[in-house]
C-alpha positions as CSV (number, residue, x, y, z in Angstrom):
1,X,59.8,-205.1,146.5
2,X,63.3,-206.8,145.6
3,X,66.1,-205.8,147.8
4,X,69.4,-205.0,145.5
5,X,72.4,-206.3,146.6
6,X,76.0,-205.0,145.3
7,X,76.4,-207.9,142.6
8,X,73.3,-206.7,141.1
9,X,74.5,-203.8,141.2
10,X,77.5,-204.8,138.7
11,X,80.3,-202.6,140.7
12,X,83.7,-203.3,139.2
13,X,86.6,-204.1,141.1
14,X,89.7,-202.3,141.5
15,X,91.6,-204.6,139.1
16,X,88.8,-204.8,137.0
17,X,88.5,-200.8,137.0
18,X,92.1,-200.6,135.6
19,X,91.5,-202.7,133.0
20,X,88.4,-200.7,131.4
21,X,88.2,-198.0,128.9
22,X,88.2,-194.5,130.1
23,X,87.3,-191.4,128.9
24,X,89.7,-189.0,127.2
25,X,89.9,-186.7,129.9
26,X,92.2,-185.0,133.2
27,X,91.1,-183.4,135.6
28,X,93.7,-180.9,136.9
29,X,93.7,-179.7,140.9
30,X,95.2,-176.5,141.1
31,X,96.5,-175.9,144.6
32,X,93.3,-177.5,146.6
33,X,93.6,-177.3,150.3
34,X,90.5,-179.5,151.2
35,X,91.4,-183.4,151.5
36,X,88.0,-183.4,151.3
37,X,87.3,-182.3,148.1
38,X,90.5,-183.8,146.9
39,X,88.8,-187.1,148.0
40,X,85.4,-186.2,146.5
41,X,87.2,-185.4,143.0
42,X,88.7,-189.0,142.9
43,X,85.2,-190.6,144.1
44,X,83.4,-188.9,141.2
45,X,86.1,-189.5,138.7
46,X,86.0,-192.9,139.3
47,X,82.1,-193.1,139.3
48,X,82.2,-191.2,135.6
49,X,85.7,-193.1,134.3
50,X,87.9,-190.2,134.3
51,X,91.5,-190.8,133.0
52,X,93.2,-189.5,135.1
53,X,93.6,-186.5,138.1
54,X,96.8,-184.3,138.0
55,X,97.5,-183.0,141.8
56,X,99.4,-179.7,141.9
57,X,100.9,-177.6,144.3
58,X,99.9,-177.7,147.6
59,X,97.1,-180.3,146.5
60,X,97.7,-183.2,149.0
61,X,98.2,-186.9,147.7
62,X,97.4,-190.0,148.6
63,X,97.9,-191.9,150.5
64,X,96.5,-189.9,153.0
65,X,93.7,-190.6,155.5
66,X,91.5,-187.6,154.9
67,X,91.4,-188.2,151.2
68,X,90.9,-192.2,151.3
69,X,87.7,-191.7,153.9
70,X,86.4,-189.3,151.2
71,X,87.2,-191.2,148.2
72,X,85.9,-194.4,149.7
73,X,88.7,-196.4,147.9
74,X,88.6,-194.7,144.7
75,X,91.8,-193.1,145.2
76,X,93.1,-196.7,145.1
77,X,91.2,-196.8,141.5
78,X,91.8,-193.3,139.8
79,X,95.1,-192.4,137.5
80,X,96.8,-189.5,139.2
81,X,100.1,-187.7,139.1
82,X,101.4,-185.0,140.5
83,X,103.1,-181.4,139.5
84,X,105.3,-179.5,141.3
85,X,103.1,-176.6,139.6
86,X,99.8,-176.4,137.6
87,X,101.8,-174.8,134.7
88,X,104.0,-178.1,134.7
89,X,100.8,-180.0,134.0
90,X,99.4,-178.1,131.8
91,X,102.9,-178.2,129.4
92,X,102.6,-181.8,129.9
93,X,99.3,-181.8,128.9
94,X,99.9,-179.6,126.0
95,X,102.8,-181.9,124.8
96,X,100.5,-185.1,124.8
97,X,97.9,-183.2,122.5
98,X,95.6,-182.0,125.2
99,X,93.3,-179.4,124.8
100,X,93.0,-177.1,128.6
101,X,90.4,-175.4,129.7
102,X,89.6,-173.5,133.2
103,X,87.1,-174.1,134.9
104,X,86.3,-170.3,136.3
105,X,84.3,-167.7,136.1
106,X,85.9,-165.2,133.8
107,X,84.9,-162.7,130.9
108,X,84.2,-164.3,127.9
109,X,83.8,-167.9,129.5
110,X,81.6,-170.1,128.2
111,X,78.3,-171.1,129.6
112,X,78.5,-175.4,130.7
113,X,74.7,-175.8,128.6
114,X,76.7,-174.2,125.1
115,X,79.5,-176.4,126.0
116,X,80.4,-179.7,123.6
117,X,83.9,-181.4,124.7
118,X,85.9,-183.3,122.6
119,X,88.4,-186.2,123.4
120,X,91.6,-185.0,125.2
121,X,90.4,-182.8,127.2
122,X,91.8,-181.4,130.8
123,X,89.9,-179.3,133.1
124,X,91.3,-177.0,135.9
125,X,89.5,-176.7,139.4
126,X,91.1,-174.0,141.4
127,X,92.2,-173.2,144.6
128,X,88.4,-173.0,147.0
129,X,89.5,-169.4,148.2
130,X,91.4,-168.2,144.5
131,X,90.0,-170.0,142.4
132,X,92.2,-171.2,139.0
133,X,95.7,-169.2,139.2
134,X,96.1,-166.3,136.7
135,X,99.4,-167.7,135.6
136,X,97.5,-171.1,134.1
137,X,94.7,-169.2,131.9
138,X,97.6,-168.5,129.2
139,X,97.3,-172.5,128.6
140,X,93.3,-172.7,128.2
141,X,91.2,-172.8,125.2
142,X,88.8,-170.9,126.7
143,X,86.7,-171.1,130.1
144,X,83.6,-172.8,131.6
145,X,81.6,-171.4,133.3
146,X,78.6,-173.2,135.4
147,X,75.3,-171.4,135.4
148,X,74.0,-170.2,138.8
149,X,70.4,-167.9,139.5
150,X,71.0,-167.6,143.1
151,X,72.7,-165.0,145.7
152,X,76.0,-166.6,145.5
153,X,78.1,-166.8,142.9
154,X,80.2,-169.5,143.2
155,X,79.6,-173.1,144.1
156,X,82.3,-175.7,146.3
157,X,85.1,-177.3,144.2
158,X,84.2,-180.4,144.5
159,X,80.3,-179.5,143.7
160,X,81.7,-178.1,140.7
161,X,83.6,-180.5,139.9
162,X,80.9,-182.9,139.7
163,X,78.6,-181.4,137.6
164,X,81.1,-180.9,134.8
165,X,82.3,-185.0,135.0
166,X,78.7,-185.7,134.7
167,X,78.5,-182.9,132.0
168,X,81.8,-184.5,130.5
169,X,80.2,-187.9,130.7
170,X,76.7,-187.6,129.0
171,X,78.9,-186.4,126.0
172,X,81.5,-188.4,125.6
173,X,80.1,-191.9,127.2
174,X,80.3,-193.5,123.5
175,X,84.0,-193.5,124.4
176,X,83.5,-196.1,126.8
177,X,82.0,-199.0,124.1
């Protein structure tokens, strides 16, 4: 059996990553404590070319230790800004032509399998203990929800967080030609 080595691999570099197209969408961090997940939500972004991460509140940003040795670096390669408040992103958003939707489990939310995106799209990811602040919903389209059939009912942020990127970039990957 061949051994791979990372040039077969074809990773792009940082400058490189810049430079590329990437798909029409934010993901928005609604007062997340973890640097942990923080750094796990930049590390997946990267790995499904995510436009960008909007950090607000008491989300931490880089540069910061605890986030870097979770993102491996890609907090050096993801698009981020931050918000003094989520409803500050999400009127940004708004005025740029974004369409907002929480990501939360709510009545009348959406199931993730009945779920088509379109470009310009941001998603909320709440606070691990709160969840996606009340105040914010008044800006969303509507809400997706992630199916689960076990005993718990919610899954980590972050967890969450990649299963809609990869959700996000089976359908919109043509963006990236």
């Amino acid at each position: 059996m061949r051994k791979l080595t990372m040039p077969e691999l074809n990773r792009l570099n940082v400058t490189d990553y810049h430079n590329v197209t990437k798909l029409p969408v934010v993901i928005v961090l609604d007062n997340v404590r973890s640097m942990e997940n923080i750094g796990s939500f930049f590390r997946t972004a990267d790995a499904f070319r995510i436009g960008a991460i909007y950090l607000c509140g008491i989300t931490a940003r880089p540069p910061h230790r605890e986030i870097h040795k979770t993102a491996l670096g890609a907090d050096e390669s993801v698009d981020w800004q931050y918000f003094e408040t989520t409803a500050e992103a999400c009127e940004h958003l708004k005025s740029i032509g974004y369409k907002i939707f929480a990501v939360e489990q709510v009545e009348n939310s959406i199931k993730l399998d009945d779920f088509t995106p379109e470009e310009k799209t941001a998603y909320i990811f709440g606070n691990e203990v709160d969840g996606v602040d009340d105040a914010v919903l008044p800006y969303c389209e509507q809400a997706i929800e992630i199916p689960q059939e076990g005993t718990k009912h919610s899954l980590n942020v972050s967890v969450s967080g990649g299963i809609i990127m990869y959700h996000l970039f089976r359908c919109l990957k043509s963006f990236l030609n």
